[in-house]
C-alpha positions, -999 to +999 in steps of 0.1 A: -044-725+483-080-709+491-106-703+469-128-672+469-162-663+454-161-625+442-190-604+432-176-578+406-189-550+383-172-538+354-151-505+353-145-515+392-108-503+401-113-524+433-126-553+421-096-554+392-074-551+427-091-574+446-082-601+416-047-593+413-041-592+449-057-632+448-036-642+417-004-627+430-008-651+463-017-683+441-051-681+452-078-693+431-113-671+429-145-673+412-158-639+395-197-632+392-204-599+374-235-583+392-259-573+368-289-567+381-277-540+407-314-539+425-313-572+432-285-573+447-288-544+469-319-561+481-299-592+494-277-564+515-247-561+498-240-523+488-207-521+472-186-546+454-164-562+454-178-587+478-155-616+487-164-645+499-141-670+511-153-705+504-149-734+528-166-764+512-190-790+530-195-800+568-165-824+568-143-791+553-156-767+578-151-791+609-115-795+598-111-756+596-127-748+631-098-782+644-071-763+626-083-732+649-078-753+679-115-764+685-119-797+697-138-823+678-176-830+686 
């Protein structure tokens, strides 16, 4: 199971599919609702949904890159 981090606006037909799609897969996600829509143009995000897909600490991440074949350092 993954979990996600998704940026979300109301009335978003998208965003509503971007949830079910993560539910129907057992996945387990995190919804923000953007409210302040300047503000987060000015980080660089345009649209939404965003997803993010969340990995954890170092120890998490170094596992991920082994399970991709990478050798440990």
């Amino acid at each position: 199971m993954s979990k996600y981090l998704i940026f979300t606006q109301p009335n978003c037909i998208f965003c509503d599919k971007v949830k079910a799609f993560l539910t129907k897969h057992g996945d387990e996600y995190e919804e923000i609702e953007v409210k302040d829509v300047e503000d987060f143009k000015a980080r660089g995000y345009t649209t939404v949904p965003q997803v993010f897909h969340y990995v954890g600490g170092y120890e998490d991440l170094k596992e991920l890159f082994i399970d991709e074949g990478e050798e440990d350092e």
